[in-house]
OpenMM code with the backbone's topology and positions (N, CA, C; nanometers):
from openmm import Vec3, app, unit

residues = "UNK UNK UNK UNK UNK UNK UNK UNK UNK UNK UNK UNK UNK UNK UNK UNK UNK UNK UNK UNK UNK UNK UNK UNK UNK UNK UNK UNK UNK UNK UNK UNK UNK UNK UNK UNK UNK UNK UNK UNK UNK UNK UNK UNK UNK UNK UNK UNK UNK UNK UNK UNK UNK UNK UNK UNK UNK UNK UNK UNK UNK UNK UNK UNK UNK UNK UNK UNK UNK UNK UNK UNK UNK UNK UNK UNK UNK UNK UNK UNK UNK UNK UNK UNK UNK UNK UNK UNK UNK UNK UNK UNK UNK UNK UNK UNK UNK UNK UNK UNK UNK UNK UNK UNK UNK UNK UNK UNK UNK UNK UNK UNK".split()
positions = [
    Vec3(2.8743, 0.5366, -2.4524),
    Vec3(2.8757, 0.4723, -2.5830),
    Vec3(2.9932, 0.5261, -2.6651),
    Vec3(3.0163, 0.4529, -2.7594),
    Vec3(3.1575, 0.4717, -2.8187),
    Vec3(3.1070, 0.6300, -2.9501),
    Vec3(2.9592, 0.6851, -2.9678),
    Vec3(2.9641, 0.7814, -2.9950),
    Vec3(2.9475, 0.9133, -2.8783),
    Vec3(2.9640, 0.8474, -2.7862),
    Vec3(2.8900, 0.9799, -2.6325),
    Vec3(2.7747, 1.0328, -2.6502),
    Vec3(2.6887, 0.9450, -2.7352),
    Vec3(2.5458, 1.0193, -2.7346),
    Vec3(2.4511, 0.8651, -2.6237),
    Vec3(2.5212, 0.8258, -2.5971),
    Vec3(2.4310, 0.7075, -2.5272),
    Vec3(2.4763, 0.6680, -2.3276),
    Vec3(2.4265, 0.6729, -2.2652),
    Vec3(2.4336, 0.5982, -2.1692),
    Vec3(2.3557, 0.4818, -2.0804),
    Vec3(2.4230, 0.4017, -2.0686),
    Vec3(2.3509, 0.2263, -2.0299),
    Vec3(2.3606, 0.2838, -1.8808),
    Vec3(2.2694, 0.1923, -1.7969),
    Vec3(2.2396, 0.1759, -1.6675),
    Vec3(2.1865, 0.0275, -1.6333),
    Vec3(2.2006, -0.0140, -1.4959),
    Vec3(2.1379, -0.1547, -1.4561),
    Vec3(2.1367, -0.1203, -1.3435),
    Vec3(2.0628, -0.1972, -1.2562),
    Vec3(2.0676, -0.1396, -1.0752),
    Vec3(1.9610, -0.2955, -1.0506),
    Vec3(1.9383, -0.2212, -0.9194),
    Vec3(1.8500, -0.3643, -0.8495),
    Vec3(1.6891, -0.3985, -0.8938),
    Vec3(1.6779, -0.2772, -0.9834),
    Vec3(1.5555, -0.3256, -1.0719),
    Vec3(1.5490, -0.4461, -1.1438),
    Vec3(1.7127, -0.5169, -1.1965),
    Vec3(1.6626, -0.5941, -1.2339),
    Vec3(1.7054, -0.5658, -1.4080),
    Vec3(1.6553, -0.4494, -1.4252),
    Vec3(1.6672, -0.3942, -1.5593),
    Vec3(1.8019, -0.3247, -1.6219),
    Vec3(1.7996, -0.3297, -1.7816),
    Vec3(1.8957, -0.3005, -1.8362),
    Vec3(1.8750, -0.1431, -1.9340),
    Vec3(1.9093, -0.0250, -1.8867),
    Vec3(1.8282, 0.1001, -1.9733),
    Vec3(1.9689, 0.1393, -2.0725),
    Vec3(1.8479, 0.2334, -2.1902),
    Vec3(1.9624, 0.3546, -2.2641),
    Vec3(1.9036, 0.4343, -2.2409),
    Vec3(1.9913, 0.5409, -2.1921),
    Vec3(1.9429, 0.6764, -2.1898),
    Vec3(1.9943, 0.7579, -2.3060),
    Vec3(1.9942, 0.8934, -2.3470),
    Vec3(2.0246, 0.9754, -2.4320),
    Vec3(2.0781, 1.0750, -2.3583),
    Vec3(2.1584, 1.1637, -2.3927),
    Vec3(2.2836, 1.2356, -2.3151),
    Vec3(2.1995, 1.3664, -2.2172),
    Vec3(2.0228, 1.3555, -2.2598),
    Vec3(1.9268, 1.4563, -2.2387),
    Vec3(1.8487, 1.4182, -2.0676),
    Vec3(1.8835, 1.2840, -2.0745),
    Vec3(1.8278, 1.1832, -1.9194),
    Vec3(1.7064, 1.1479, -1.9975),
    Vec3(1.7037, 1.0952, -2.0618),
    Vec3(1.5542, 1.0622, -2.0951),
    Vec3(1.5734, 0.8799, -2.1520),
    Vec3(1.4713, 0.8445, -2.1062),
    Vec3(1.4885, 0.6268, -2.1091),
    Vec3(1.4771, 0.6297, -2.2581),
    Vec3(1.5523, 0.5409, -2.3622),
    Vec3(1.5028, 0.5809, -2.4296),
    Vec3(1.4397, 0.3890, -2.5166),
    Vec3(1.5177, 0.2727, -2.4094),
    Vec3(1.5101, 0.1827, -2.4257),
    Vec3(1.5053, 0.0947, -2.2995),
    Vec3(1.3877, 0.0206, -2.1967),
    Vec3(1.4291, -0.1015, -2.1572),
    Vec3(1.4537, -0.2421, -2.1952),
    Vec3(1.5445, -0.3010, -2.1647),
    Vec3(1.5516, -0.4001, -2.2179),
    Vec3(1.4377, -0.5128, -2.1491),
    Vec3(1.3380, -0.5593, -2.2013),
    Vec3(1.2344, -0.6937, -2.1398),
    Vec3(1.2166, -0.7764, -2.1301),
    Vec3(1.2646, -0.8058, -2.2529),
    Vec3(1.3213, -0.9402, -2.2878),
    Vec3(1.4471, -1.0478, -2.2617),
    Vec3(1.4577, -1.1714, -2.2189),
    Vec3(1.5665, -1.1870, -2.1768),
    Vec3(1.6718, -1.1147, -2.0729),
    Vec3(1.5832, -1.0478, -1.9866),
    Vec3(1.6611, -0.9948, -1.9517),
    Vec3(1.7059, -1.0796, -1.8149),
    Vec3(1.7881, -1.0068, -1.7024),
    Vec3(1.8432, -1.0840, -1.6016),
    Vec3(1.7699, -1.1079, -1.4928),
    Vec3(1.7947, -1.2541, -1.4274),
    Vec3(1.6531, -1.2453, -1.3108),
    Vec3(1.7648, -1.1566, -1.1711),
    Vec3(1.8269, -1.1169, -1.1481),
    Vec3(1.8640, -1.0213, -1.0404),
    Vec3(1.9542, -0.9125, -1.0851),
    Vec3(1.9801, -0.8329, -0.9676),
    Vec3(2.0478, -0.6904, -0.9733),
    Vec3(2.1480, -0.7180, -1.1052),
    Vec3(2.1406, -0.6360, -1.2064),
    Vec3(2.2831, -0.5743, -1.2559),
    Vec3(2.3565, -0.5122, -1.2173),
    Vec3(2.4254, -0.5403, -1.2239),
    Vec3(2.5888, -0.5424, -1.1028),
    Vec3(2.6807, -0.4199, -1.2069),
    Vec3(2.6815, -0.4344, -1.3394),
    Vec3(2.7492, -0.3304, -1.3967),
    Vec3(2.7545, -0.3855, -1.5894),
    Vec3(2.7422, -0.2686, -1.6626),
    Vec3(2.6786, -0.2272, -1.7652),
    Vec3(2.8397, -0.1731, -1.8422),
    Vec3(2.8614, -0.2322, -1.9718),
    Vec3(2.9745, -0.1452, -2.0470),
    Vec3(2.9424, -0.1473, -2.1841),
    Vec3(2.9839, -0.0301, -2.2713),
    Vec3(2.9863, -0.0614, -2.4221),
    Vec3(3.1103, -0.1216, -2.4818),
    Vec3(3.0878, -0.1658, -2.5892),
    Vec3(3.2085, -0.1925, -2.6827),
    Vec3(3.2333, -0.0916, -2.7246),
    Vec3(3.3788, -0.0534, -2.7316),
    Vec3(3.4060, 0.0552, -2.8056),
    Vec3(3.4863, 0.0923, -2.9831),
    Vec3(3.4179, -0.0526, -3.0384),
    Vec3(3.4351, -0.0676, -3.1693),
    Vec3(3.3198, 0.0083, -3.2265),
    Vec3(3.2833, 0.0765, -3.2843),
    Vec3(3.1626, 0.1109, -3.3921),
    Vec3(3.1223, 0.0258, -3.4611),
    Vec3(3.2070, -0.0886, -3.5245),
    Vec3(3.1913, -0.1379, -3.6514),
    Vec3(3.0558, -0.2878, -3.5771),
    Vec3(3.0677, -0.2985, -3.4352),
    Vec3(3.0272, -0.3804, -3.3905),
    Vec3(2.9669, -0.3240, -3.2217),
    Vec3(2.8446, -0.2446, -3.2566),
    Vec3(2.7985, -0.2123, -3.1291),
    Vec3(2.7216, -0.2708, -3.0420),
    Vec3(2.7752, -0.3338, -2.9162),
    Vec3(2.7270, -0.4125, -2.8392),
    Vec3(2.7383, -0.3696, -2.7172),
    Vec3(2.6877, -0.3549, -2.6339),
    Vec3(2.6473, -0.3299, -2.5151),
    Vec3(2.6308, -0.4606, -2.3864),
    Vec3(2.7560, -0.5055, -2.2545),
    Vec3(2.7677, -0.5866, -2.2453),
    Vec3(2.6787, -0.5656, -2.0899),
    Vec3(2.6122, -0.7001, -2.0137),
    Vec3(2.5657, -0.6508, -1.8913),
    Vec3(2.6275, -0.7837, -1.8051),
    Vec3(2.6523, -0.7411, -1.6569),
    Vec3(2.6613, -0.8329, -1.6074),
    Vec3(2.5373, -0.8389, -1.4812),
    Vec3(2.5751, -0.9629, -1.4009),
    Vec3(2.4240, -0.9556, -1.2968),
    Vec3(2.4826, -1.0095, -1.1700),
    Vec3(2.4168, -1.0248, -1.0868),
    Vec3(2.4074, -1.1528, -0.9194),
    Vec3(2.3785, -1.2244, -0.9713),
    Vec3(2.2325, -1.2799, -1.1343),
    Vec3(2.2406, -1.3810, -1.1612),
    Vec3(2.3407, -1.4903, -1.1893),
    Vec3(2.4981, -1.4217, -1.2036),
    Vec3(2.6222, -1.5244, -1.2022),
    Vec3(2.6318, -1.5203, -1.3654),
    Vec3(2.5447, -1.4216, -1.4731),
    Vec3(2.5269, -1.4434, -1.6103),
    Vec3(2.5881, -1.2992, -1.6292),
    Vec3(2.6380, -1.3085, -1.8295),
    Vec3(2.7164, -1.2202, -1.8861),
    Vec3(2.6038, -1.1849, -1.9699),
    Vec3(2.5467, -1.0714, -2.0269),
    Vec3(2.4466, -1.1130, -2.1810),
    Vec3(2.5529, -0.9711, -2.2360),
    Vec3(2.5622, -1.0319, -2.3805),
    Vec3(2.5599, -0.9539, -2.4587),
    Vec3(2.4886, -0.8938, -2.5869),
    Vec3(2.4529, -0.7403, -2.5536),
    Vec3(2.3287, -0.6979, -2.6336),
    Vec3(2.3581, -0.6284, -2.7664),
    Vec3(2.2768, -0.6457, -2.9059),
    Vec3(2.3352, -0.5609, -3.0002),
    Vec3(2.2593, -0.3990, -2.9646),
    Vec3(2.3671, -0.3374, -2.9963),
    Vec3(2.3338, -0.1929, -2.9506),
    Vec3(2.2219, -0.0763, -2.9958),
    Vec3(2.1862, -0.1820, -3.1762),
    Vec3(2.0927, -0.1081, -3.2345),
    Vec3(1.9667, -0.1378, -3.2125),
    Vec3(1.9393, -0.2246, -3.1439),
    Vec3(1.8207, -0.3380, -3.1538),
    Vec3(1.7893, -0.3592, -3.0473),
    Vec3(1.9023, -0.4011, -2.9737),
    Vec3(1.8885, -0.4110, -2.7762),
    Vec3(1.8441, -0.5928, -2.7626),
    Vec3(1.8489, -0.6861, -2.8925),
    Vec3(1.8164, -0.8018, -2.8297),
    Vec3(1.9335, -0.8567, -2.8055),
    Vec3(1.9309, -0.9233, -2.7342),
    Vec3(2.0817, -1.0796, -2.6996),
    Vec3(2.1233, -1.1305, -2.8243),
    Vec3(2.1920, -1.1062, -2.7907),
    Vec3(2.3055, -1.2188, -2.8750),
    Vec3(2.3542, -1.3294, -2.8182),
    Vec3(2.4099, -1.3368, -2.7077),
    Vec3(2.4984, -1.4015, -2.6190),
    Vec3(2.4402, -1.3981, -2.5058),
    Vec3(2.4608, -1.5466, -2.3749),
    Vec3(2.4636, -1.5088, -2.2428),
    Vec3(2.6173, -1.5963, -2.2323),
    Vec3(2.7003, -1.5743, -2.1285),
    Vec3(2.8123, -1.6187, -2.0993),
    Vec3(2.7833, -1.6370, -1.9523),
    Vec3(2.8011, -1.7979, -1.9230),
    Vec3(2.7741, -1.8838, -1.8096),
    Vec3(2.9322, -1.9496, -1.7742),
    Vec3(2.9446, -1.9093, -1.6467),
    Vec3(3.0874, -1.9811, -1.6238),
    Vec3(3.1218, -1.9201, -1.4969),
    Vec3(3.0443, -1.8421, -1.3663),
    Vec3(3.0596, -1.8180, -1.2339),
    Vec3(3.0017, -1.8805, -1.1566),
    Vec3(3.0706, -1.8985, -1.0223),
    Vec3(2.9607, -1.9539, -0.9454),
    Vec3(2.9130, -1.8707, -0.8553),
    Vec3(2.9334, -1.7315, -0.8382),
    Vec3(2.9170, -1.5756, -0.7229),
    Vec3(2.8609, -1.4943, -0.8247),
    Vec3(2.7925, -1.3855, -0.7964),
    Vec3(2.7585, -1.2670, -0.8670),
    Vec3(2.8593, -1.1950, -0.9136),
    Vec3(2.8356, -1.1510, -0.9989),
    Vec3(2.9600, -1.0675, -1.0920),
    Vec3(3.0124, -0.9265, -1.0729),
    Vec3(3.1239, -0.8714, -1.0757),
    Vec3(3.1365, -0.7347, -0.9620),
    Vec3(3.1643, -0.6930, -1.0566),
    Vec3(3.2719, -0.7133, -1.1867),
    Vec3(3.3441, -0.6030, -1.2815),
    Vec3(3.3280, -0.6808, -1.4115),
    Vec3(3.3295, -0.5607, -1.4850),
    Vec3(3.4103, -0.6021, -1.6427),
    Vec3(3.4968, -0.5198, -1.6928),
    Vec3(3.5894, -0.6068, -1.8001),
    Vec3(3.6573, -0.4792, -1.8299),
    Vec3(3.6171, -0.5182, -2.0206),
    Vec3(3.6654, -0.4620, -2.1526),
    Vec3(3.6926, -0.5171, -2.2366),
    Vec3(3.7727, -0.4939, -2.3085),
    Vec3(3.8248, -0.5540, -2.4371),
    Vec3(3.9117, -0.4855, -2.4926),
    Vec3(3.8674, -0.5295, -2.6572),
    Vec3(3.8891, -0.5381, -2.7570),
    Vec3(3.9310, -0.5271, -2.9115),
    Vec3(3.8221, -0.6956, -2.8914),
    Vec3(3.8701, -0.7906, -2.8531),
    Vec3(3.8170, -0.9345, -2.8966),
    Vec3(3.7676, -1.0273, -2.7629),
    Vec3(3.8449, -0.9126, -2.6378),
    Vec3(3.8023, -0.9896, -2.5092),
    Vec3(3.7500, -0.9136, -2.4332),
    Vec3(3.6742, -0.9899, -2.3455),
    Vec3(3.6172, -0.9569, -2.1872),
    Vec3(3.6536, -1.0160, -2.0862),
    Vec3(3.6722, -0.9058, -1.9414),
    Vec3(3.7335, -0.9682, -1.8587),
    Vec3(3.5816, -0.9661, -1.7513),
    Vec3(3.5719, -1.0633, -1.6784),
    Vec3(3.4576, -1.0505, -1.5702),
    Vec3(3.5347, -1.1202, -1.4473),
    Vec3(3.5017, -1.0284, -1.3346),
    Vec3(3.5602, -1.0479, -1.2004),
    Vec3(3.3832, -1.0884, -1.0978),
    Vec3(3.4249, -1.1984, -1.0140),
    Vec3(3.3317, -1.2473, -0.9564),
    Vec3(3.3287, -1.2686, -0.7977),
    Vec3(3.2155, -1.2797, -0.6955),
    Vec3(3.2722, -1.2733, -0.5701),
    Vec3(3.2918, -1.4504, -0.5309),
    Vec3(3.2942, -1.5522, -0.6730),
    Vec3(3.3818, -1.6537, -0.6536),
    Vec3(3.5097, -1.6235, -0.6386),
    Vec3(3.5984, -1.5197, -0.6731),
    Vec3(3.7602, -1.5008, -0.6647),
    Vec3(3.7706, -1.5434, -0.8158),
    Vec3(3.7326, -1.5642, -0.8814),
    Vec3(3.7700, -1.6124, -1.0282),
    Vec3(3.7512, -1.4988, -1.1342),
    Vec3(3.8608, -1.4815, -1.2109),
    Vec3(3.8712, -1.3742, -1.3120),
    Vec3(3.8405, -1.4482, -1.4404),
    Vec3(3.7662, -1.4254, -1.4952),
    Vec3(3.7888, -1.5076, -1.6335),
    Vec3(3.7844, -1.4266, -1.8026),
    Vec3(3.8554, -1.4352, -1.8477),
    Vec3(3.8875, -1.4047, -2.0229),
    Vec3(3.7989, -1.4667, -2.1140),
    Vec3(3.6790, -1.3846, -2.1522),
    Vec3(3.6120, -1.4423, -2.2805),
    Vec3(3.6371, -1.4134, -2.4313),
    Vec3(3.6729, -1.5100, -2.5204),
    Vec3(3.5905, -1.4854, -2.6367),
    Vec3(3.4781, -1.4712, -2.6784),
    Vec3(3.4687, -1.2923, -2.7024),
    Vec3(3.2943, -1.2131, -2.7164),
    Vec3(3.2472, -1.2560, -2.8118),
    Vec3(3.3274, -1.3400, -2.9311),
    Vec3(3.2597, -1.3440, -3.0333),
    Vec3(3.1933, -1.4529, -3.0243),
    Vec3(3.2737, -1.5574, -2.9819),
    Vec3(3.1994, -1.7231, -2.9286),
    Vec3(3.1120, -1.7296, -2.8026),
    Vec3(3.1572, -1.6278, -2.7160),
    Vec3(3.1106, -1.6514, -2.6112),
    Vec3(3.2133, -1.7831, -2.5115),
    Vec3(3.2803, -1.8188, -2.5216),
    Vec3(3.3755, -1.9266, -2.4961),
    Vec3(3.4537, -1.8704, -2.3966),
    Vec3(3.5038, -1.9239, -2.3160),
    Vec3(3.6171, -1.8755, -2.1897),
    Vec3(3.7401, -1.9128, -2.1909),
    Vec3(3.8591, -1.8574, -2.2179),
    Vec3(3.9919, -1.8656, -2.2527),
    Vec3(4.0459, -1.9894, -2.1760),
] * unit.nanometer
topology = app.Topology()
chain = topology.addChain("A")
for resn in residues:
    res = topology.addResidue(resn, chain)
    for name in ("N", "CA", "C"):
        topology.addAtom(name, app.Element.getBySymbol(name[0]), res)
């Protein structure tokens, strides 16, 4: 997390966690969450806007607010499970085992 007191996890549970820097769960996400493996988990590293992004095999993006843990966003636009993200200031990058890289606007949710 963009203060280092937080760490996200996802695996083949299915599920989306926060831990606290102590190992202890301190949030699952239940709601909305993804119907297969999370593939990989990143924060935003703005403060002013803490969001927590997940990707899945479901072929889906969600993005979570960080204080609260509900959705905001899902971002639909693969046709393979999702391997990477990267982000930066206004974008996200998601890499897929379609071969397709794609550039989102996080705030719309929209694909460049």
């Amino acid at each position: 997390s963009p203060d280092n007191r937080q760490i996200a996890s996802g695996g083949r549970d299915k599920n989306l966690k926060i831990w606290n820097i102590m190992g202890e769960c301190k949030y699952t996400v239940d709601s909305n969450a993804h119907t297969d493996w999370v593939t990989c988990v990143r924060f935003h590293q703005d403060t002013k806007n803490p969001i927590v992004v997940s990707a899945s095999n479901d072929k889906t993006i969600k993005v979570w607010d960080n204080h609260t843990m509900t959705l905001k966003n899902t971002f639909v636009g693969h046709k393979a499970q999702i391997t990477a993200l990267d982000m930066s200031t206004n974008y996200l990058v998601s890499v897929s085992k379609d071969g397709i890289a794609i550039t989102w606007n996080d705030a719309e949710g929209s694909f460049l």
